[in-house]
C-alpha positions as CSV (number, residue, x, y, z in Angstrom):
1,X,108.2,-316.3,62.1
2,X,106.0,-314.3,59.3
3,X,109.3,-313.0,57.6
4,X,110.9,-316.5,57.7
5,X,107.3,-317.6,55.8
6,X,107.6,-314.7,53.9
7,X,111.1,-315.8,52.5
8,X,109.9,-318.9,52.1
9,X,107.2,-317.5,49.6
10,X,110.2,-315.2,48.0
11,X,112.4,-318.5,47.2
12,X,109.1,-320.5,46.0
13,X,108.4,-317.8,43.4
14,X,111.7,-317.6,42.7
15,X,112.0,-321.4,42.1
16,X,108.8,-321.7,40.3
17,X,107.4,-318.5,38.9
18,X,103.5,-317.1,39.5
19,X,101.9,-320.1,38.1
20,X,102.2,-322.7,41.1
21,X,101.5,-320.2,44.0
22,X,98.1,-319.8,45.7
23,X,95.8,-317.1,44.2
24,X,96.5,-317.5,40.8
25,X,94.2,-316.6,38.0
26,X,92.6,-319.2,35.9
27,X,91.4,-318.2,32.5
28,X,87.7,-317.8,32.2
29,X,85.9,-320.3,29.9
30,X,84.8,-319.2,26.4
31,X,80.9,-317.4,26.7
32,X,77.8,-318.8,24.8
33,X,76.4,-316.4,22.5
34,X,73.7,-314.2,24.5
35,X,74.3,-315.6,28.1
36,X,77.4,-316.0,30.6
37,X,78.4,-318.9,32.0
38,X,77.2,-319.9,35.2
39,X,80.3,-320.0,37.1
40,X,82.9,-317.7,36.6
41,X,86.4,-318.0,37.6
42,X,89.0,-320.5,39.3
43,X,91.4,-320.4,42.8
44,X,91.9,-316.4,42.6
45,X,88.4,-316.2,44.4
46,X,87.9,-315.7,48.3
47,X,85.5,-318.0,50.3
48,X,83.1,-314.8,50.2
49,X,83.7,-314.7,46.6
50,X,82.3,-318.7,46.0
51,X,78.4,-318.5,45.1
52,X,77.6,-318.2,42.1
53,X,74.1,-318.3,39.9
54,X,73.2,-321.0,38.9
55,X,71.3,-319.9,36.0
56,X,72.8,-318.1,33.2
57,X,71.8,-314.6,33.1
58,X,71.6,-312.2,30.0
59,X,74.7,-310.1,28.9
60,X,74.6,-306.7,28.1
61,X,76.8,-305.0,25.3
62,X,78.0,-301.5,25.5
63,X,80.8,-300.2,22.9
64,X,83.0,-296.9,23.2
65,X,86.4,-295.7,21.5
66,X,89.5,-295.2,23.6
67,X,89.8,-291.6,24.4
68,X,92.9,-290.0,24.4
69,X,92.8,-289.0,27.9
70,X,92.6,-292.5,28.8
71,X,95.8,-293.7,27.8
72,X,99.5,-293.0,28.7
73,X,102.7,-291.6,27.3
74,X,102.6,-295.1,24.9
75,X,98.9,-294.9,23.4
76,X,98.0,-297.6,25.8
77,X,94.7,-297.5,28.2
78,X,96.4,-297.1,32.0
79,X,94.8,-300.3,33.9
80,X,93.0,-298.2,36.3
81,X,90.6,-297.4,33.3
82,X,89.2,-301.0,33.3
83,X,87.7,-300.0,36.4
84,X,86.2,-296.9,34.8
85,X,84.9,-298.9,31.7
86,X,83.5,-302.3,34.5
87,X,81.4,-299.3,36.0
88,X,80.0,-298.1,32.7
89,X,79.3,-301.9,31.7
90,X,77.3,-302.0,35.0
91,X,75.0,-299.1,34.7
92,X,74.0,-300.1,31.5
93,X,73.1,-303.4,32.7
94,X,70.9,-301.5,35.3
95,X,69.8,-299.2,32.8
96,X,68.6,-302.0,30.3
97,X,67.2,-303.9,33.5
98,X,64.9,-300.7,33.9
99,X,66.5,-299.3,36.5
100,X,69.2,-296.6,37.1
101,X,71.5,-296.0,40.0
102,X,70.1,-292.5,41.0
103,X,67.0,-294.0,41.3
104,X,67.6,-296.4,43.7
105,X,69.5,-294.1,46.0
106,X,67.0,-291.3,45.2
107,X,63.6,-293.8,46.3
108,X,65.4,-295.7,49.0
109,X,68.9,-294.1,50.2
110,X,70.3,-297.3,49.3
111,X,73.6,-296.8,47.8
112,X,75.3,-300.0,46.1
113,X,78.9,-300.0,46.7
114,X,82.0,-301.7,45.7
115,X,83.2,-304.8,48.7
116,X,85.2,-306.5,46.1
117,X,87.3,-306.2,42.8
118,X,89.7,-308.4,40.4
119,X,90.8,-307.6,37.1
120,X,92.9,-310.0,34.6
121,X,94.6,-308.1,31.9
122,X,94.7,-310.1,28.8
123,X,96.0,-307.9,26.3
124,X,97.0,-304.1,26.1
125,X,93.7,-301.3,24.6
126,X,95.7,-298.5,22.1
127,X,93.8,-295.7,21.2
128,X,91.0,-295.1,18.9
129,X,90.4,-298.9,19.5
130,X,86.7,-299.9,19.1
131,X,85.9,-301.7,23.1
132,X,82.9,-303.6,23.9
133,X,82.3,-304.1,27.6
134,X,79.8,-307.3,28.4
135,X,78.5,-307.3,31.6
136,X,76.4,-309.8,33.2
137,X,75.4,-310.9,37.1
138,X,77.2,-314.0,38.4
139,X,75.0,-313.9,41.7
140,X,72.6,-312.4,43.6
141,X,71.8,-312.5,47.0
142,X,69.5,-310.3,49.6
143,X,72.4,-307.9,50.4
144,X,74.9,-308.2,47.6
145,X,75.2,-308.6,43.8
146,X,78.0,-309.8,41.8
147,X,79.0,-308.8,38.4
148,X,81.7,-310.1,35.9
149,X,82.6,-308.5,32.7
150,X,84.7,-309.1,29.5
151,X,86.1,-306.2,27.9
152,X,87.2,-307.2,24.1
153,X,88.2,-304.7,21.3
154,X,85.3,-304.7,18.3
155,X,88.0,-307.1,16.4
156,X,86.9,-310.1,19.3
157,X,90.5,-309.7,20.7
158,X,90.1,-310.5,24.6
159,X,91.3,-307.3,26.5
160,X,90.1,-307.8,30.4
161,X,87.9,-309.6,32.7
162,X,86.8,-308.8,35.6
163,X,84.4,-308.9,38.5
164,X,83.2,-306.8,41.3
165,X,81.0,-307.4,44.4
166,X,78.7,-304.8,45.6
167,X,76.8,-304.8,48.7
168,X,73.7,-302.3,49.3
169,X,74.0,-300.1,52.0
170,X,72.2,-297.2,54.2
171,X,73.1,-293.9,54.5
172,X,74.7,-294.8,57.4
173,X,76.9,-297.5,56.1
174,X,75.1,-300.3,57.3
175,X,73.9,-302.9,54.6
176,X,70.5,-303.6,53.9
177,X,68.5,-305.6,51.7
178,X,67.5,-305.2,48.1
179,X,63.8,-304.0,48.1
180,X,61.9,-307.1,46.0
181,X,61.3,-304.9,43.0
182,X,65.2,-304.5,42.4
183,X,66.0,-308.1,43.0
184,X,63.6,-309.1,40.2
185,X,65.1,-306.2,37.6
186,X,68.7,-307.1,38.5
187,X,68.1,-310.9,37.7
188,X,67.7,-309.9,34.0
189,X,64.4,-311.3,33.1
190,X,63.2,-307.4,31.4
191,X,66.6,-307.7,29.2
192,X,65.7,-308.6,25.8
């Protein structure tokens, strides 16, 4: 019965193309200067994926060049890089929240982790380009944090966006919650 759905999928694609099959992508609306939206993207999402802030929070801005090493036989950045640059974008946000990674797992064993990932490829990063990664949280909850990003070359061009959800766990795997203190950094409010 699953391969006969299966080939039903097959010949709807076929028919149709990507655009009028579950899961697909919606683009993201166009950010505010200094603040993300408060929603963030359309039907690509899971039912764990759904809340959102309701608040928008502040954005944080952190520009690198393509290195060589990061791109293929073409000059162009290989997508598992995005990943790479989403995490960079992160710890900055932590880091300009007042807060680093090590110190969280250092003070409390806690150890934030990756439950979650999507990135949309918008348009191809050569190399030597100019990339600015802005990184903001879309929720935050007693266990988990969510955080999108927009990665743009220094010219404005779109690039990537993404999102990941992270959940705080023990040293033993099992999650916890954020202590108070963290909660209040991750929300932003210290960012100028």
């Amino acid at each position: 019965m699953q391969a006969i759905r299966l080939a039903m999928r097959h010949k709807e694609f076929i028919k149709t193309g990507p655009a009028n099959l579950p899961g697909r992508l919606d683009a993201l609306p166009n950010l505010d200067e200094g603040c993300a939206p408060n929603y963030y993207s359309g039907r690509m999402r899971t039912k764990s994926m759904e809340k959102t802030a309701t608040t928008a929070a502040p954005v944080v801005e952190t520009s690198f060049r393509v290195r060589y090493a990061e791109t293929d036989q073409m000059g162009i950045v290989y997508y598992a890089n995005y990943y790479i640059w989403m995490e960079v974008g992160r710890n900055e946000y932590c880091r300009q929240c007042g807060f680093s990674y090590r110190e969280l797992e250092e003070q409390h064993k806690a150890y934030l982790v990756v439950a979650e990932s999507q990135c949309r490829y918008r348009a191809p990063a050569k190399y030597d380009d100019e990339v600015v990664v802005r990184t903001w949280v879309t929720s935050l909850h007693r266990r988990t944090a969510r955080f999108a990003y927009e990665i743009q070359r220094s010219d404005g061009t779109s690039l990537a966006v993404g999102e990941t959800l992270h959940v705080l766990i023990d040293t033993d795997g099992h999650p916890v919650s954020f202590p108070p203190y963290y909660l209040e950094l991750l929300r932003g409010e210290r960012i100028k």
